[in-house]
Biopython code that builds the backbone (N, CA, C, O; Angstrom):
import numpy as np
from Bio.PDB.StructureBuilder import StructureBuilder

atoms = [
    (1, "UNK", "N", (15.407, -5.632, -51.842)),
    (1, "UNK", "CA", (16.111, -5.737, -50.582)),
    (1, "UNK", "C", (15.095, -5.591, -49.447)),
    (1, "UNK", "O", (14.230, -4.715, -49.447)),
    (2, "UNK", "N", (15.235, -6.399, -48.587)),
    (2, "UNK", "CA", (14.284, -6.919, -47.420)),
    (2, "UNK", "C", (14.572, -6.372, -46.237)),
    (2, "UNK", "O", (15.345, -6.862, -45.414)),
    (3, "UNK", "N", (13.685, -4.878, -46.065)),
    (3, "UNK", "CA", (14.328, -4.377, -44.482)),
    (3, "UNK", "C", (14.146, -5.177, -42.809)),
    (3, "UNK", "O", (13.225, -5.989, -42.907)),
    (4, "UNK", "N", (14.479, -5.178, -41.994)),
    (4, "UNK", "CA", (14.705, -5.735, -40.498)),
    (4, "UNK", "C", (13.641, -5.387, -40.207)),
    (4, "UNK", "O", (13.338, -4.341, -40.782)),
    (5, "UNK", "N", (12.902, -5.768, -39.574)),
    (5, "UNK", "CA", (11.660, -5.172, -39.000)),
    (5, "UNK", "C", (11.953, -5.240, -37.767)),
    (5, "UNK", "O", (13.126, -5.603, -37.688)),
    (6, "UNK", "N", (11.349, -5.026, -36.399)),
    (6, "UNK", "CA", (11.322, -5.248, -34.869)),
    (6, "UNK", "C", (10.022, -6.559, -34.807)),
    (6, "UNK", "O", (8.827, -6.270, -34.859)),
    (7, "UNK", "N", (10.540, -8.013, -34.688)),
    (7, "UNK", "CA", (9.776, -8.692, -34.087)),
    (7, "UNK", "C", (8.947, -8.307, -32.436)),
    (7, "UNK", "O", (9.333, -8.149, -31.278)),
    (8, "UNK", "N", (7.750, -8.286, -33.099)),
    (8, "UNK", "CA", (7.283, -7.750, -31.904)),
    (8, "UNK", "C", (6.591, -8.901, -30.545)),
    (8, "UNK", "O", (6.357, -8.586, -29.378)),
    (9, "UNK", "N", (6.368, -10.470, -31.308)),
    (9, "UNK", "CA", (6.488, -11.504, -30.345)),
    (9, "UNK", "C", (7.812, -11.080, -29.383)),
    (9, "UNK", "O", (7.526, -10.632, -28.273)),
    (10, "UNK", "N", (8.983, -11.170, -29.671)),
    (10, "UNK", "CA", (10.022, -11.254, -28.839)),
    (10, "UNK", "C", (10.181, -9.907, -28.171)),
    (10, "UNK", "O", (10.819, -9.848, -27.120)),
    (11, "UNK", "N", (9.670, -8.862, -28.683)),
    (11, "UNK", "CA", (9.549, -6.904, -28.245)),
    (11, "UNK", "C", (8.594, -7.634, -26.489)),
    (11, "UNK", "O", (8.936, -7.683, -25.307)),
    (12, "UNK", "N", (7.523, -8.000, -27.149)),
    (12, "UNK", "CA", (6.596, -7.991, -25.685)),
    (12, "UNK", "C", (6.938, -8.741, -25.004)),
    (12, "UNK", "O", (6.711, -8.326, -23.868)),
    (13, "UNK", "N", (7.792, -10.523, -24.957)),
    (13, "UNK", "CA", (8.459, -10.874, -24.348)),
    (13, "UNK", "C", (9.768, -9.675, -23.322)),
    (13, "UNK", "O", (9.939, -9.880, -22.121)),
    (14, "UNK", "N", (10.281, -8.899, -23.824)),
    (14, "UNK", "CA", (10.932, -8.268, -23.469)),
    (14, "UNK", "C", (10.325, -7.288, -22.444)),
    (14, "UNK", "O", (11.108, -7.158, -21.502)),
    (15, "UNK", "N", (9.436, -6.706, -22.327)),
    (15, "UNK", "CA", (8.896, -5.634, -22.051)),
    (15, "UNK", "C", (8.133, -6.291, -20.682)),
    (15, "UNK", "O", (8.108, -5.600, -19.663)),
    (16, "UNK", "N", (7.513, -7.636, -20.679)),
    (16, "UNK", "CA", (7.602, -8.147, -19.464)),
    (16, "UNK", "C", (8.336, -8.596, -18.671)),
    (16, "UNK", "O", (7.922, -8.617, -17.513)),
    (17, "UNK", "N", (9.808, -9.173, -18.970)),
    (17, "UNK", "CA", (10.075, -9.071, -17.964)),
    (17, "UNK", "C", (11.137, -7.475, -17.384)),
    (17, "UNK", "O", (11.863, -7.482, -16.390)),
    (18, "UNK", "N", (10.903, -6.086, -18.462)),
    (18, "UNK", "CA", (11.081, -4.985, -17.674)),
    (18, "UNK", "C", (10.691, -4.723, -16.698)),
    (18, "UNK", "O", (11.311, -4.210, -15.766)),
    (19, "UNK", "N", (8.501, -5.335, -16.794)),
    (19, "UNK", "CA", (7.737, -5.261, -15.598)),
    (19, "UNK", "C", (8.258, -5.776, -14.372)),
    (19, "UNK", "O", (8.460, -5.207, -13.299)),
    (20, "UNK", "N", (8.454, -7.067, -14.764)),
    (20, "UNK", "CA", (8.938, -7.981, -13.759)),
    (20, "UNK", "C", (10.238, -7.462, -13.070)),
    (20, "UNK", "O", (10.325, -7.542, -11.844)),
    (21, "UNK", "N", (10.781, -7.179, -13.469)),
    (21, "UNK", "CA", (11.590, -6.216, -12.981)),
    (21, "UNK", "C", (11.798, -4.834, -12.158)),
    (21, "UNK", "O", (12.550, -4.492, -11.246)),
    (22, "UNK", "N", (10.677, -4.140, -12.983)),
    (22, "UNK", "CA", (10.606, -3.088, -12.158)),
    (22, "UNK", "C", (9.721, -3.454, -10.969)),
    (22, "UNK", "O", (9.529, -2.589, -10.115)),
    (23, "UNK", "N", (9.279, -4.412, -10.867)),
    (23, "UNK", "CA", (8.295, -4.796, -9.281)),
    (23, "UNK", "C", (9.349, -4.901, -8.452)),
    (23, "UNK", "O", (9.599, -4.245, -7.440)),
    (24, "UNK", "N", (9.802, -5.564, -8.836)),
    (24, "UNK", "CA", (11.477, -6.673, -8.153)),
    (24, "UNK", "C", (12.184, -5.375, -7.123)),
    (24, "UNK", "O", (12.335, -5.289, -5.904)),
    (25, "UNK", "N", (12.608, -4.193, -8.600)),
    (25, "UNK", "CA", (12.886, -2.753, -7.687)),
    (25, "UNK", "C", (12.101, -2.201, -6.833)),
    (25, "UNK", "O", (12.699, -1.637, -5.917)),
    (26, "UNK", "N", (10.807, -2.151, -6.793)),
    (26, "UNK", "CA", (10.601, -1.798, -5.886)),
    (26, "UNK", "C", (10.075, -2.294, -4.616)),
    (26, "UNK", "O", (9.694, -1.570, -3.696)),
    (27, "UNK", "N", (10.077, -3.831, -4.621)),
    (27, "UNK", "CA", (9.688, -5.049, -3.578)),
    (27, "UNK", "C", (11.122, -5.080, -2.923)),
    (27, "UNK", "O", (10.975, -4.714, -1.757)),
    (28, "UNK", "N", (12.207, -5.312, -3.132)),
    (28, "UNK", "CA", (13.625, -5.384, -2.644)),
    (28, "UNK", "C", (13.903, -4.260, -2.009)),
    (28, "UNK", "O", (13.849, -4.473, -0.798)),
    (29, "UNK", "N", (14.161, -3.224, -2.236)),
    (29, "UNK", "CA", (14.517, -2.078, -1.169)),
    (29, "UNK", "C", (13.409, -2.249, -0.146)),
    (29, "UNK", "O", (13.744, -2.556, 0.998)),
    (30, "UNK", "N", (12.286, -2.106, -0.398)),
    (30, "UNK", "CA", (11.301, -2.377, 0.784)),
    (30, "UNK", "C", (11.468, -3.252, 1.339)),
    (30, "UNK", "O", (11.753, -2.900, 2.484)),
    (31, "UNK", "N", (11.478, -4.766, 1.214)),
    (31, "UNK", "CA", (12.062, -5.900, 1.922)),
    (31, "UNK", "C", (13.289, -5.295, 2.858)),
    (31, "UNK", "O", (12.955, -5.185, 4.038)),
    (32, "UNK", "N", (14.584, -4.900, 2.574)),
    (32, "UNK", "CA", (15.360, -4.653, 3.064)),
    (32, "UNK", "C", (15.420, -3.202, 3.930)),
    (32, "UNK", "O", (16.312, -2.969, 4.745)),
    (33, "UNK", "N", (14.718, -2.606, 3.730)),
    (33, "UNK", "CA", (14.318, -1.120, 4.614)),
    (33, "UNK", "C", (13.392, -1.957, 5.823)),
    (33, "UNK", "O", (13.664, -1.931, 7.023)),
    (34, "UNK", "N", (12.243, -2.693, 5.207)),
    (34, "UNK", "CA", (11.434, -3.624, 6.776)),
    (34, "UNK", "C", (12.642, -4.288, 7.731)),
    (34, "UNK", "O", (12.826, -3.768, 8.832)),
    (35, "UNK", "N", (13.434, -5.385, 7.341)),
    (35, "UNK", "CA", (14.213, -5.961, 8.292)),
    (35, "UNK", "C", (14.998, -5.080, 8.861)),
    (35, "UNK", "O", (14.805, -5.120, 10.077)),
    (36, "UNK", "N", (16.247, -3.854, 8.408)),
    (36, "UNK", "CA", (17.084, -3.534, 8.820)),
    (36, "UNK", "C", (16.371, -2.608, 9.671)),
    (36, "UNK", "O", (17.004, -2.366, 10.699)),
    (37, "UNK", "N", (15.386, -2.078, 9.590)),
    (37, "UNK", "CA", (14.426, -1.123, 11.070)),
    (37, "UNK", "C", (13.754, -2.402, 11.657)),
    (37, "UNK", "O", (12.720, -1.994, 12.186)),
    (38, "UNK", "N", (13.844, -3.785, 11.822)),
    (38, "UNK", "CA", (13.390, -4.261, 12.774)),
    (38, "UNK", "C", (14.437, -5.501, 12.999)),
    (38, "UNK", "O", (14.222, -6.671, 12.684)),
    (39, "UNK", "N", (15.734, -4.930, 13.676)),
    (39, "UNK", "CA", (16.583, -6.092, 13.803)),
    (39, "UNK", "C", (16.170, -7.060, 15.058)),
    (39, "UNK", "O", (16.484, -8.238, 15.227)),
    (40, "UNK", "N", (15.496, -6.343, 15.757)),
    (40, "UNK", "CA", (15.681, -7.429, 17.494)),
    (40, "UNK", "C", (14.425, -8.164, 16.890)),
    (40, "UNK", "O", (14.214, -9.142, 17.607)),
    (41, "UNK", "N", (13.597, -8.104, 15.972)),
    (41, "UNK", "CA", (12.393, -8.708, 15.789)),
    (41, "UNK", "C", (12.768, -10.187, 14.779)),
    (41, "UNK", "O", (13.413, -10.092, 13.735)),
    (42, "UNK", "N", (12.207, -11.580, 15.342)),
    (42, "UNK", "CA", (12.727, -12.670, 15.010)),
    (42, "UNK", "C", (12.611, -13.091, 13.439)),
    (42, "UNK", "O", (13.213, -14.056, 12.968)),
    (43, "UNK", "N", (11.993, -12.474, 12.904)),
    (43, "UNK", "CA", (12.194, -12.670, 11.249)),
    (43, "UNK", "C", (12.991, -11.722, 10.669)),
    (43, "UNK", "O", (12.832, -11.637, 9.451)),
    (44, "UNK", "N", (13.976, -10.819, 11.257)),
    (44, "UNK", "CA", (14.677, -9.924, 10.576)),
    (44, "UNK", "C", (15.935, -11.000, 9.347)),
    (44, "UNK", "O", (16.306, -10.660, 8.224)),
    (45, "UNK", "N", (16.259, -12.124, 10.016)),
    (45, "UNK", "CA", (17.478, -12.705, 9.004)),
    (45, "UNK", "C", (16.379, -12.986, 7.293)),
    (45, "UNK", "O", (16.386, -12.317, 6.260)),
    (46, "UNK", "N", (15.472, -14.382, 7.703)),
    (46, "UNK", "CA", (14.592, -14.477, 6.417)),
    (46, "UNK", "C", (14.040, -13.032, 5.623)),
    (46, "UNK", "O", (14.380, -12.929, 4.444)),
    (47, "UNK", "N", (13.603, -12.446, 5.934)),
    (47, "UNK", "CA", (13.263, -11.475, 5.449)),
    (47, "UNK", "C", (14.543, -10.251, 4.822)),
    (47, "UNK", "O", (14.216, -9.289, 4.126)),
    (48, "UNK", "N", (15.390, -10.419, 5.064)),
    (48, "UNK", "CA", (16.575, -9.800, 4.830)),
    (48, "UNK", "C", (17.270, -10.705, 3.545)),
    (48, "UNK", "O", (17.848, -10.300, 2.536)),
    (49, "UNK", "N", (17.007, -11.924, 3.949)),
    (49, "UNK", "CA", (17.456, -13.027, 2.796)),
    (49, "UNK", "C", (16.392, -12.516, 1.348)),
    (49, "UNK", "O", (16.750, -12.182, 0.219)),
    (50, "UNK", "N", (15.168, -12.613, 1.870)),
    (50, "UNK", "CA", (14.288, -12.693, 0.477)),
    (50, "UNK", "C", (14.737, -11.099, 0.088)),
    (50, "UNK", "O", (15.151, -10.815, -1.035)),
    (51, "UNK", "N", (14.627, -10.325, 0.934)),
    (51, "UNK", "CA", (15.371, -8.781, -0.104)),
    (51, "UNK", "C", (16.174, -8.709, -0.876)),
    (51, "UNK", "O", (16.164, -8.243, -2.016)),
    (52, "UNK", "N", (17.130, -9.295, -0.142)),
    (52, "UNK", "CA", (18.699, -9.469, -1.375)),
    (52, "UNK", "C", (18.426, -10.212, -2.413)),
    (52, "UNK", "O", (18.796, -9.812, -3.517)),
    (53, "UNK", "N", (17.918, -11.106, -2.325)),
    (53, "UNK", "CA", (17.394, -12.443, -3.161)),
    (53, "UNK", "C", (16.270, -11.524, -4.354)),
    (53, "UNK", "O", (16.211, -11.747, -5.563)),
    (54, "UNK", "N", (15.492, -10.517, -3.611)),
    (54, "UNK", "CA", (14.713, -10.119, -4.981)),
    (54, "UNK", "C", (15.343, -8.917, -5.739)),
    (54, "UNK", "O", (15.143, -8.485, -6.874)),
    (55, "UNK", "N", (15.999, -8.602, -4.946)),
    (55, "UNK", "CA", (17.804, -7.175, -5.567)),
    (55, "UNK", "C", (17.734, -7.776, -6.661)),
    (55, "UNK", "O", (17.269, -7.303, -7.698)),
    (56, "UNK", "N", (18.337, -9.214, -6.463)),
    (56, "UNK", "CA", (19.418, -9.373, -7.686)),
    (56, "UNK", "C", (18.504, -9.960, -8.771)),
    (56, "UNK", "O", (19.011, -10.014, -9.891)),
    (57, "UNK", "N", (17.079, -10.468, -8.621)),
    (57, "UNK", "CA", (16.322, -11.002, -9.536)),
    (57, "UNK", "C", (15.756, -9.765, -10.425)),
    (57, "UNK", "O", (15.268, -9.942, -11.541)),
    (58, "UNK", "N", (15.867, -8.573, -9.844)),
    (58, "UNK", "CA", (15.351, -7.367, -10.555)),
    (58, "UNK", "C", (16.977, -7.122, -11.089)),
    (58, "UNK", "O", (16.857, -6.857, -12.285)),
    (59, "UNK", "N", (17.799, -7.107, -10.887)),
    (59, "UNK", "CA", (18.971, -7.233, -12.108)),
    (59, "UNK", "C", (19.167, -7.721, -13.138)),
    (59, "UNK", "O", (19.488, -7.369, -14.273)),
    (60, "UNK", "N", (18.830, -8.997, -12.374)),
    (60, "UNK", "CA", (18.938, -10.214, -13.661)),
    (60, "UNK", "C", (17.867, -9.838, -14.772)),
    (60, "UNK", "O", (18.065, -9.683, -15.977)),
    (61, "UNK", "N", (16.615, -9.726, -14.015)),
    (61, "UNK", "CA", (15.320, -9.877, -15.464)),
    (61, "UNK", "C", (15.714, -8.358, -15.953)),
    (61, "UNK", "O", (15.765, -8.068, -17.149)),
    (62, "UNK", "N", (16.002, -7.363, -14.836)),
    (62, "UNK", "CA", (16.260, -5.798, -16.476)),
    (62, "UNK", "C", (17.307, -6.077, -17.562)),
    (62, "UNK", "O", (16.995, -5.716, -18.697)),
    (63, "UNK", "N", (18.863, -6.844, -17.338)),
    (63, "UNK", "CA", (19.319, -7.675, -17.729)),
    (63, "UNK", "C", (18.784, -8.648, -19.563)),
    (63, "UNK", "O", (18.939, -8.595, -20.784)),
    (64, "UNK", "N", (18.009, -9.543, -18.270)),
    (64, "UNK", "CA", (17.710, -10.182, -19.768)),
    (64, "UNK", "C", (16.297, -9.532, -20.365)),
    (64, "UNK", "O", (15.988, -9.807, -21.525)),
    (65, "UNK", "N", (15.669, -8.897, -19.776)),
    (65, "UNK", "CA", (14.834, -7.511, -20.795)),
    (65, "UNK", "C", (15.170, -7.007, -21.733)),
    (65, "UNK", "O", (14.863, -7.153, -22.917)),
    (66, "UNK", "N", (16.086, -6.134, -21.025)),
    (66, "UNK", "CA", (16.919, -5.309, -22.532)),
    (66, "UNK", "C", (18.087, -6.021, -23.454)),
    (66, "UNK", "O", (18.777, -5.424, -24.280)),
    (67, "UNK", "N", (18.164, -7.509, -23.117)),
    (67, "UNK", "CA", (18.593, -8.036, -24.073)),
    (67, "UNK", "C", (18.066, -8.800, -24.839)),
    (67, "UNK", "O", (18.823, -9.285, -25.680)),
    (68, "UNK", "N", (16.633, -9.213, -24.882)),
    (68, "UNK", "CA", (15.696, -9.756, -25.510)),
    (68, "UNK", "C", (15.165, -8.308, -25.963)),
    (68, "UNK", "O", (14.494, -8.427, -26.988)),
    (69, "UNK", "N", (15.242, -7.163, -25.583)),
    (69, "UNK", "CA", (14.482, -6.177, -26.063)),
    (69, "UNK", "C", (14.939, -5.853, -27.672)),
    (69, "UNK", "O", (14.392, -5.770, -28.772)),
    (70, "UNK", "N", (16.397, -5.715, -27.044)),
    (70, "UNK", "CA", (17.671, -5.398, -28.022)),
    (70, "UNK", "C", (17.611, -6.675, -29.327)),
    (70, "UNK", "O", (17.425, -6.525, -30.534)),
    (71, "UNK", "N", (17.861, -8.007, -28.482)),
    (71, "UNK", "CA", (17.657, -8.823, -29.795)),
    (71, "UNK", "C", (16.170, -8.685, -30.938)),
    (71, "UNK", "O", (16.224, -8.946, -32.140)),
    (72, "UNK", "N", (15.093, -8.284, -30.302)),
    (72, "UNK", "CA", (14.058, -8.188, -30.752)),
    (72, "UNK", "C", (14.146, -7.146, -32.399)),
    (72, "UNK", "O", (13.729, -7.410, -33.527)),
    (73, "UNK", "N", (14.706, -6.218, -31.978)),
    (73, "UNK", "CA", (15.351, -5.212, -32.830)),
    (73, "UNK", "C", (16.504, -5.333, -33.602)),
    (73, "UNK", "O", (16.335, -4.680, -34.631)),
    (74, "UNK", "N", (17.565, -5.850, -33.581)),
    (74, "UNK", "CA", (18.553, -6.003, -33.882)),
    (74, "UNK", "C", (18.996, -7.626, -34.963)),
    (74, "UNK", "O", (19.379, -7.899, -36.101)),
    (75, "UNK", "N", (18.691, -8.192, -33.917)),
    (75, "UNK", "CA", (19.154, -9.375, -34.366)),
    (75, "UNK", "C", (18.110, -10.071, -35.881)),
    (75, "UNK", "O", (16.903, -10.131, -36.116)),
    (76, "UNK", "N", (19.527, -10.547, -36.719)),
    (76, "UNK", "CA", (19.281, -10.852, -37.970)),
    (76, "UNK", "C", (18.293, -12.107, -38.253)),
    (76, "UNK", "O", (18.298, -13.180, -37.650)),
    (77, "UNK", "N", (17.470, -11.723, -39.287)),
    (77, "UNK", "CA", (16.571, -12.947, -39.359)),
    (77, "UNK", "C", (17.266, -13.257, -40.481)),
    (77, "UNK", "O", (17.810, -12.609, -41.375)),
    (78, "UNK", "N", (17.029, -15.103, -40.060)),
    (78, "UNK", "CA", (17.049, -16.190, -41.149)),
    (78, "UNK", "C", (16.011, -16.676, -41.790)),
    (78, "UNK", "O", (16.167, -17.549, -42.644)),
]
sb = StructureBuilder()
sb.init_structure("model")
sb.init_model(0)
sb.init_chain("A")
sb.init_seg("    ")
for serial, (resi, resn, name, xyz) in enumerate(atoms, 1):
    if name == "N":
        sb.init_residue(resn, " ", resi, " ")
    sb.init_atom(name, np.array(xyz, "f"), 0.0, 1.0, " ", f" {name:<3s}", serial, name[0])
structure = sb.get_structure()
């Protein structure tokens, strides 16, 4: 009987985009802490756009991280 191992090609796939992710967290609040202390200043809308915009990309990739992390581990080989 043939135990599961943790593919670790798809483990380090995973684990980058945690990185990618955790940049994302901490580039997005900063984006959005710069514009909202400089509203009368003329790039406050764009810059407010790319914050939100990198919020949700650090969702998405922790997201599909820990589900490539998870499949890495879990999921059945053929």
């Amino acid at each position: 009987m043939e135990t599961d191992k943790t593919n670790k090609e798809i483990l380090v796939k995973g684990l980058k985009k945690m990185a990618i992710s955790l940049a994302c967290m901490l580039l997005g609040p900063t984006f959005l802490h710069i514009s909202l202390t400089n509203r009368e200043k003329p790039l406050f809308i764009p810059i407010l756009i790319i914050g939100i915009i990198i919020c949700f990309l650090a969702m998405y990739f922790a997201f599909k991280g820990l589900m490539t992390i998870m499949d890495s581990m879990f999921r059945k080989k053929k």
